[in-house]
C-alpha positions in Angstrom: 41.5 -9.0 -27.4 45.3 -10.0 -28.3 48.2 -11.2 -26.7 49.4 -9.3 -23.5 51.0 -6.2 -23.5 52.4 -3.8 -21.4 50.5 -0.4 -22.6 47.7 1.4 -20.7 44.7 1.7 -22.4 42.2 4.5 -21.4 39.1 4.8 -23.4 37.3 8.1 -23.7 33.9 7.2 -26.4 31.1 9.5 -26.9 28.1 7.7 -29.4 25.1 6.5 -28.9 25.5 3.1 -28.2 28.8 3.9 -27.0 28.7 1.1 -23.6 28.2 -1.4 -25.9 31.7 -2.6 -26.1 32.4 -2.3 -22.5 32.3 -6.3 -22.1 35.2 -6.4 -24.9 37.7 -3.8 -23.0 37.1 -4.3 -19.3 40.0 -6.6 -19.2 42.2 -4.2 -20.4 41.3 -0.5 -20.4 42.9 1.4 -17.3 39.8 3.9 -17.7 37.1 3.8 -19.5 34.8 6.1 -20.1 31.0 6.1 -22.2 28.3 9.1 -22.9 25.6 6.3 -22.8 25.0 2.6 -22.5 24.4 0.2 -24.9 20.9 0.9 -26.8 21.1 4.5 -25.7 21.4 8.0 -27.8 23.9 10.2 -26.4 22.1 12.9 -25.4 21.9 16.6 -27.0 20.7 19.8 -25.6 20.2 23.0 -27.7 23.5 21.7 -29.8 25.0 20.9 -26.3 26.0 17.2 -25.8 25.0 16.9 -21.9 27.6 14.4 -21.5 30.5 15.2 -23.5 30.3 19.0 -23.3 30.7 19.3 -19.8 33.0 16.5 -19.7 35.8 17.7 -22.0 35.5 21.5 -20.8 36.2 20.3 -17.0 39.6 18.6 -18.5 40.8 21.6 -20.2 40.2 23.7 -16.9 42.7 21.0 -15.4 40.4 18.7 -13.2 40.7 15.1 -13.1 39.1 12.3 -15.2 37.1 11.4 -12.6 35.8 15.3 -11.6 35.0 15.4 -15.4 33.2 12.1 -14.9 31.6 13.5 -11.8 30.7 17.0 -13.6 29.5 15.1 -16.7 26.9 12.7 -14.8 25.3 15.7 -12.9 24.7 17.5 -15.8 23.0 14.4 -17.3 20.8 13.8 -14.4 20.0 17.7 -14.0 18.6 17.5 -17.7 16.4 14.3 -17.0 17.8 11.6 -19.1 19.2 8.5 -18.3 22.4 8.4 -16.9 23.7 4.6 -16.9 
């Protein structure tokens, strides 16, 4: 990464593959957030992204980042498949 800074970086990525950049942030992402890790699909369900669905709906009832993580990662497991 560049030089120093003083802004917050929060990182929000849904792909497949999406944790394989992880390594390249961790220094300076304040949250950071992927659907999958590297070498995995992000998952879909009926045209439902397990991950991401859940995720963004808990944020827009007003729950924190880390319920939405939370909500996100249960739905994942409940569905049986691989939750990183």
């Amino acid at each position: 990464m560049g030089s120093s800074t003083h802004a917050t970086i929060d990182v929000i990525y849904h792909a497949c593959d999406s944790g394989s950049f992880v390594q390249d942030l961790k220094q300076v992402a304040n949250i950071m957030i992927t659907s999958c890790d590297k070498n995995e699909d992000a998952w879909w369900l009926s045209g439902i992204n397990i991950f991401a669905d859940p995720f963004w709906n808990t944020i827009r009832m007003g729950n924190s980042v880390k319920d939405a993580f939370d909500r996100a990662c249960d739905n994942a497991r409940a569905s049986d498949t691989p939750v990183g």
